[in-house]
C-alpha positions in Angstrom: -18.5 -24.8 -24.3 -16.1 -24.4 -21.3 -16.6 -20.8 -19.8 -13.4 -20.2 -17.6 -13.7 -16.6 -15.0 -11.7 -14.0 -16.2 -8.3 -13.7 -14.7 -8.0 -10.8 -11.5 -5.0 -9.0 -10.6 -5.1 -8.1 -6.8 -3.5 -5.2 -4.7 -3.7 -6.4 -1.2 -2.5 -3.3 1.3 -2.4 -2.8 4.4 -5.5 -0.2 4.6 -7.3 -0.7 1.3 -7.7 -4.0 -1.6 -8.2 -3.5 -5.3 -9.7 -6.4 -7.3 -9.0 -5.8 -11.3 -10.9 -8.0 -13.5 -9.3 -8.4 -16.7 -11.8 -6.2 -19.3 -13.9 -4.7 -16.7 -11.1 -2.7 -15.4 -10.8 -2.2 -11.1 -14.5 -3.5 -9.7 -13.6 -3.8 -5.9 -12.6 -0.6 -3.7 -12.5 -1.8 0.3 -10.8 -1.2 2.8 -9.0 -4.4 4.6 -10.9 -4.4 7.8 -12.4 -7.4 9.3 -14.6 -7.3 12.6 -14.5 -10.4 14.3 -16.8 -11.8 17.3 -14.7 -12.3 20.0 -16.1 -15.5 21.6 -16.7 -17.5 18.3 -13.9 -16.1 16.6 -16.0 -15.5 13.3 -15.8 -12.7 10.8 -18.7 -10.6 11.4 -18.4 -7.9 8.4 -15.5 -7.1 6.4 -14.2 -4.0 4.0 -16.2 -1.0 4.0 -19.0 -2.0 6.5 -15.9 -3.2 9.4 -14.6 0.2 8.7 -17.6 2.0 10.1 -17.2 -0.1 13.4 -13.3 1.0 14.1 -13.4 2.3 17.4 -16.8 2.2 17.9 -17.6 -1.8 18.6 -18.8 -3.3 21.6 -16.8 -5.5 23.8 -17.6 -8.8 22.4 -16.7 -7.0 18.5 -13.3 -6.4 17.5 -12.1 -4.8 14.4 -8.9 -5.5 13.3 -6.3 -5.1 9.9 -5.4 -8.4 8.9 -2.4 -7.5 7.2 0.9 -5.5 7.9 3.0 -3.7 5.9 1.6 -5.8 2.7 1.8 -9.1 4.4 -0.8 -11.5 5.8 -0.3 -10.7 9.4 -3.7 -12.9 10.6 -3.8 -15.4 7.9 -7.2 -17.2 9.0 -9.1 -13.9 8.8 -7.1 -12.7 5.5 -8.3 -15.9 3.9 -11.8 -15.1 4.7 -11.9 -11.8 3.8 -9.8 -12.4 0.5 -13.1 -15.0 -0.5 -15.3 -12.6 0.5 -14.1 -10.2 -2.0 -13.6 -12.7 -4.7 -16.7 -14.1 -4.1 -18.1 -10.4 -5.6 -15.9 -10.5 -8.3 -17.1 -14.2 -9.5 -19.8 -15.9 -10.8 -21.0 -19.3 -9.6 -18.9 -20.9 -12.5 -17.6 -24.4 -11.5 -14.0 -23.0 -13.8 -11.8 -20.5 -10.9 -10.5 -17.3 -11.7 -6.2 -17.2 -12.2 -5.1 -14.1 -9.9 -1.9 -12.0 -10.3 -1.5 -10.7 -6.1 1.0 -7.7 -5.7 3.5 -8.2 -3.2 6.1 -6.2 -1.2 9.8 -7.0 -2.8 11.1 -7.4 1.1 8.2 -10.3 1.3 10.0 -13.6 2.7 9.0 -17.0 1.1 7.0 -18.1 4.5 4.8 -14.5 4.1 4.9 -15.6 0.1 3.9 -19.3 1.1 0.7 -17.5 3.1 -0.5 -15.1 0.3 -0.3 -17.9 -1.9 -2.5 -20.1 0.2 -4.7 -17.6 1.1 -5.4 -16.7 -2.6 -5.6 -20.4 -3.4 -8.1 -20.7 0.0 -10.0 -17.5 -1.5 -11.3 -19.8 -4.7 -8.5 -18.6 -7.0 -7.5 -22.0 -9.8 -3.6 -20.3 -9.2 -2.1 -17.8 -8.2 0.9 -15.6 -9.4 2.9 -13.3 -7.5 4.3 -9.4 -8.8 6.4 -7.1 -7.1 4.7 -4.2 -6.0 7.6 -1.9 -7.8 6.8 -3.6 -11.2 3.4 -3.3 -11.0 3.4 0.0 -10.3 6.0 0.5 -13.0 3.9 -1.1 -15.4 0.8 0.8 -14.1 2.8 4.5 -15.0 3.2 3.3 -18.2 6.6 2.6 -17.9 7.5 -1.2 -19.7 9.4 -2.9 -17.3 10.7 -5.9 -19.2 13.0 -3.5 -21.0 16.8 -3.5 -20.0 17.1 0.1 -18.5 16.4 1.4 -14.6 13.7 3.4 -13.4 13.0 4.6 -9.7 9.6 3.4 -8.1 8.8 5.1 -4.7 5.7 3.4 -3.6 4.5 5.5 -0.2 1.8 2.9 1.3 0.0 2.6 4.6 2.1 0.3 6.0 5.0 0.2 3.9 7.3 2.8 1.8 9.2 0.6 -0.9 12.3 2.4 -3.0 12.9 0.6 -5.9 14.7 0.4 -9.3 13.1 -1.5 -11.7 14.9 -3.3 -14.4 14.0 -6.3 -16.9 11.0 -6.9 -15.5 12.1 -7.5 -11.9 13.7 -5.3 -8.4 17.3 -4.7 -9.1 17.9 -2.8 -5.6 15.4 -1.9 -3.2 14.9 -0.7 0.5 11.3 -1.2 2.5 10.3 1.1 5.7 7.6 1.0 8.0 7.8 5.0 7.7 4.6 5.3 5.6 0.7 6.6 5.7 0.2 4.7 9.2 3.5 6.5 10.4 2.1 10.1 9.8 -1.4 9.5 11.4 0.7 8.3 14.7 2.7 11.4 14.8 -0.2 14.0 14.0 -2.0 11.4 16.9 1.1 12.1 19.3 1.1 15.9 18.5 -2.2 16.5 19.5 -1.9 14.5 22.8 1.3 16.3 23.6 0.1 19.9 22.8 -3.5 20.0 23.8 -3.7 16.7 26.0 -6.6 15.4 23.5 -6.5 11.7 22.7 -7.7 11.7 18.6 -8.4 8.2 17.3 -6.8 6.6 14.2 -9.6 7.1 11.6 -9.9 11.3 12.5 -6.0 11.7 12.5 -6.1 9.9 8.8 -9.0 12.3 7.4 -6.7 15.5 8.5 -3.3 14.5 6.7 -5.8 13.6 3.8 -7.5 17.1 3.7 -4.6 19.4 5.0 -2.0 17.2 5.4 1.3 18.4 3.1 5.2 18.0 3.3 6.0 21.9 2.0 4.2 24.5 3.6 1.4 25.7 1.5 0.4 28.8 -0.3 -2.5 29.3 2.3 -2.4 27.9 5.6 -5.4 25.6 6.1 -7.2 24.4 9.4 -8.4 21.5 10.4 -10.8 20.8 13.7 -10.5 17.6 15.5 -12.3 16.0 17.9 -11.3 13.6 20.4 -11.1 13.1 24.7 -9.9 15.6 26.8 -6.6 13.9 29.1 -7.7 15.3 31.7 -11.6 15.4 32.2 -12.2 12.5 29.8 -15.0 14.9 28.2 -15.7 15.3 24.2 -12.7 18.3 23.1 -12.1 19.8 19.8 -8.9 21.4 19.2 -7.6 22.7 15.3 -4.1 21.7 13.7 -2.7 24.0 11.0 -1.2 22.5 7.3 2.0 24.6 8.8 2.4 22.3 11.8 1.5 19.1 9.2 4.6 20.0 7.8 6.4 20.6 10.8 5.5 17.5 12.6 6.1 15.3 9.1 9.9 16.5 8.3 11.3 13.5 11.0 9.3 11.0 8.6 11.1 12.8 5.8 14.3 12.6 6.7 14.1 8.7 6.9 12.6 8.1 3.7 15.0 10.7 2.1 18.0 8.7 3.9 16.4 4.8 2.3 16.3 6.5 -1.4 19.7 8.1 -0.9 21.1 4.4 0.1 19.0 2.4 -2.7 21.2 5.0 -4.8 24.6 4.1 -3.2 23.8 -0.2 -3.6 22.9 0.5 -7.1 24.5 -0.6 -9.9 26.5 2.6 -11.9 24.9 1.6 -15.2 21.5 1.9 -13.8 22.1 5.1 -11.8 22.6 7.0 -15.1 19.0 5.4 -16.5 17.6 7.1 -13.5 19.4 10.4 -14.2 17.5 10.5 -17.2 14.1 8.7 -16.8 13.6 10.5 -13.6 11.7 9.3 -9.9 7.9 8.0 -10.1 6.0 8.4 -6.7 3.2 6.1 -6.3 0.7 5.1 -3.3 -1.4 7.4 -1.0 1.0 8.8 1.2 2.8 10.3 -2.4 -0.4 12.3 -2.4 0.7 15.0 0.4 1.5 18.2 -1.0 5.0 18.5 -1.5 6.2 15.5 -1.8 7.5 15.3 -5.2 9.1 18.1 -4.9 11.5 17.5 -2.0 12.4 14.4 -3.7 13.3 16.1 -6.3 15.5 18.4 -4.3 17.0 16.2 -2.3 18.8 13.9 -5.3 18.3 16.9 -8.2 16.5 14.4 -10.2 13.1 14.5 -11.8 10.1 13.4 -10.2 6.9 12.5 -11.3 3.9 11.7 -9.6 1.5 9.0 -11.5 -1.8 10.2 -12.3 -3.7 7.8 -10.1 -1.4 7.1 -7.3 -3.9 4.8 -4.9 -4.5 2.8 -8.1 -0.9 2.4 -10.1 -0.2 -1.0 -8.5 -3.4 -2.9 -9.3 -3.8 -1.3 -12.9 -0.3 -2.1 -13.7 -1.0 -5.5 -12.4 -3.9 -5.4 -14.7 -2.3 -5.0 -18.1 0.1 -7.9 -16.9 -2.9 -10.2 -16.8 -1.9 -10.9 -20.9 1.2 -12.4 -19.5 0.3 -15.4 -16.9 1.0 -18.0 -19.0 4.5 -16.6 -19.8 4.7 -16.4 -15.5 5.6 -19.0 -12.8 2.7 -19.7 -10.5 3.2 -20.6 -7.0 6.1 -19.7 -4.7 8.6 -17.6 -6.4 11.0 -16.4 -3.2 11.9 -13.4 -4.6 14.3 -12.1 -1.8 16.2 -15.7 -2.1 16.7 -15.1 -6.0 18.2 -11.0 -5.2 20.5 -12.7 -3.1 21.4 -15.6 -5.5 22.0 -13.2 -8.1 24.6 -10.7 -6.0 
């Protein structure tokens, strides 16, 4: 008998990739990291293992992201991290796995073309491309294919996408690189102005994670941080408060606020009163900072939800779609290039 692998669906982000293997459920947690020997140009370690090396490698060691804002950004060492994690989601069976990759709805059809190959590279059979924003709508139980709009703010590491989602596909939609990645450079550039203490990436994170929040909190929290000294280039701890978090955050705010306001202006009238009714989901890590929902909510007096597993929407709602591939188009689909056809 012919055993085929089961079909994956596959949330490829900027800081972190989900493998869900259709009836297992999610199996694969890592972060996309890659360290890389600088002479010989191979991958080293990759996911959680290159993570522990960030800022801590040797000369001849780099660790680096290779993707940006949901798109391949270093395609040879995406590839090989992409079949590293596939290859711990497989078997040795000689039949490949289908996979469903999620995908920014501002993706072009050369960044398409290179998730494609990389999949297909990776030791997928084919490979099937999803908007983020349906996935994610699918994922908060939301079904998609039906003829009505629904708001999809999708607050990533690299990427914040405003969508409205609408018989199964991105009706109107705005992308920004004001995301997770965004708030760890300004709580990085805060410090260094205030105190004159240089933080690195990976501390800066783990604060806006445990204190970080949009509306000042009940109880003000501290956090201590530890990082160089400006001046004497000697080990420093200093302490940021959740007030200044939300201080230092309402810039980053403002801009997101401004793209959601102007995904509601470009959208059709008909679906602007669906949204009136079914209300905002907030998806991703960065929807996780206390507060959020809420000024979204204030800002365009419309209901806002927040999913219940924010980090994990995209990848589960990619899962359920796994029932559909053969109803899908594999390949290039150029979904930018078929919005503008359409208008």
């Amino acid at each position: 008998m012919v055993v085929f692998e089961r079909d994956m669906a596959i949330d490829m982000g900027s800081s972190g990739t989900l493998f869900y293997v259709q009836n297992d459920g999610i199996i694969l947690r890592e972060p996309s990291v890659v360290a890389v020997d600088k002479a010989s140009g191979q991958m080293l370690k990759c996911g959680e293992d290159a993570r522990r090396m960030l800022g801590r490698t040797p000369a001849n060691i780099t660790a680096i992201y290779p993707l940006t804002a949901g798109v391949i950004s270093d395609y040879d060492m995406a590839a090989l991290m992409l079949k590293d994690f596939v290859g711990r989601c497989t078997t040795n069976s000689l039949f490949k796995p289908r996979a469903l990759i999620c995908v920014p709805s501002s993706i072009s059809g050369v960044e398409e073309r290179a998730i494609c190959d990389a999949g297909l590279e990776a030791g997928a059979r084919k490979v099937y491309l999803v908007e983020s924003a349906v996935a994610s709508a699918w994922g908060a139980g939301i079904d998609a294919s039906k003829p009505d709009g629904h708001m999809i703010i999708d607050i990533g590491s690299g990427l914040t996408e405003i969508a409205v989602v609408s018989l199964g596909g991105v009706a109107e939609y705005a992308a920004l690189r004001t995301a997770g990645d965004a708030f760890d450079e300004e709580i990085i550039r805060y410090v260094r102005k205030r105190d004159n203490v240089i933080i690195g990436k990976t501390t800066a994170e783990e604060a806006k994670k445990r204190i970080g929040c949009i509306l000042p909190q009940k109880e003000t929290q501290m956090e201590e941080l530890k990082g160089r000294d400006g001046l004497t280039g000697l080990p420093r701890t200093v302490t940021i408060s959740s007030d200044e978090m939300a201080e230092i955050f309402k810039p980053l705010i403002v801009q997101i606020l401004e793209a959601v306001h102007g995904v509601f202006e470009r959208t059709p009238p008909e679906l602007v009163g669906d949204l009136g009714t079914n209300g905002i989901t907030m998806a991703g890590g960065g929807s996780l900072l206390h507060g959020f929902p809420e000024v979204i909510e204030r800002s365009t007096q419309i209901e806002t939800f927040l999913v219940e597993d924010p980090m994990e929407c995209a990848v589960y709602g990619a899962g359920k779609m796994l029932t559909k591939l053969d109803e899908m188009q594999d390949g290039l689909l150029n979904f930018s290039r078929r919005r503008l056809l359409k208008s």
